[in-house]
C-alpha positions, 0 to 999 in steps of 0.5 A: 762229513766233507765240505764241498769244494764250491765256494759262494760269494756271500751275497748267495750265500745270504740269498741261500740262507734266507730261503733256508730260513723262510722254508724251516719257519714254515716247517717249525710248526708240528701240524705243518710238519706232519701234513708235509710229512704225508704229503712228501710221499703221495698227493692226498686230498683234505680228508685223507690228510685229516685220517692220517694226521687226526689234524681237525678243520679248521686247523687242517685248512689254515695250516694248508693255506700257510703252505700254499702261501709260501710255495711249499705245496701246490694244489691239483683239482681232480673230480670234486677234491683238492690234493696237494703235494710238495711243489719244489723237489729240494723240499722233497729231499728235506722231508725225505731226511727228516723221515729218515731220522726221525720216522725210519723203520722202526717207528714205520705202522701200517697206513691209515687210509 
């Protein structure tokens, strides 16, 4: 792995750091990591991520609700349902990499819908 060129001061540095952290704390919880795992790839409504997840009410909604606090997820009403997706594009590559390592081809099933 190469280091980048680019030098930061350490006041950006620290800036960077900290949205760092506060963006793995919220991804230190397992039930928060799967139900971004799903979200990564598709904006799903509550009961498709509860299918998917077999994460229950009313932990499906609070765990939601952390996400939507912090920024990661926003929220888009179509009909009668809620989906959610990622809300910033760094997060998407983030979820793309712990996908990759961790849930790559050969731990890949066939989707529940």
């Amino acid at each position: 792995m190469t280091t980048p060129s680019i030098h930061l001061s350490p006041e950006k540095m620290r800036e960077h750091a900290g949205k760092a952290c506060a963006l793995l704390k919220t991804l230190g919880n397992e039930d928060r990591l799967m139900l971004l795992c799903q979200i990564a790839f598709e904006q799903l409504n509550v009961g498709q991520l509860e299918a998917r997840t077999g994460i229950h009410q009313p932990t499906l909604s609070q765990q939601l609700a952390v996400l939507r606090q912090e920024g990661v997820v926003e929220t888009e009403k179509i009909g009668k349902y809620v989906y959610y997706r990622l809300a910033d594009p760094s997060t998407m590559r983030l979820m793309q990499t712990l996908w990759d390592i961790y849930c790559g081809p050969a731990e890949v099933t066939t989707p529940v819908d």
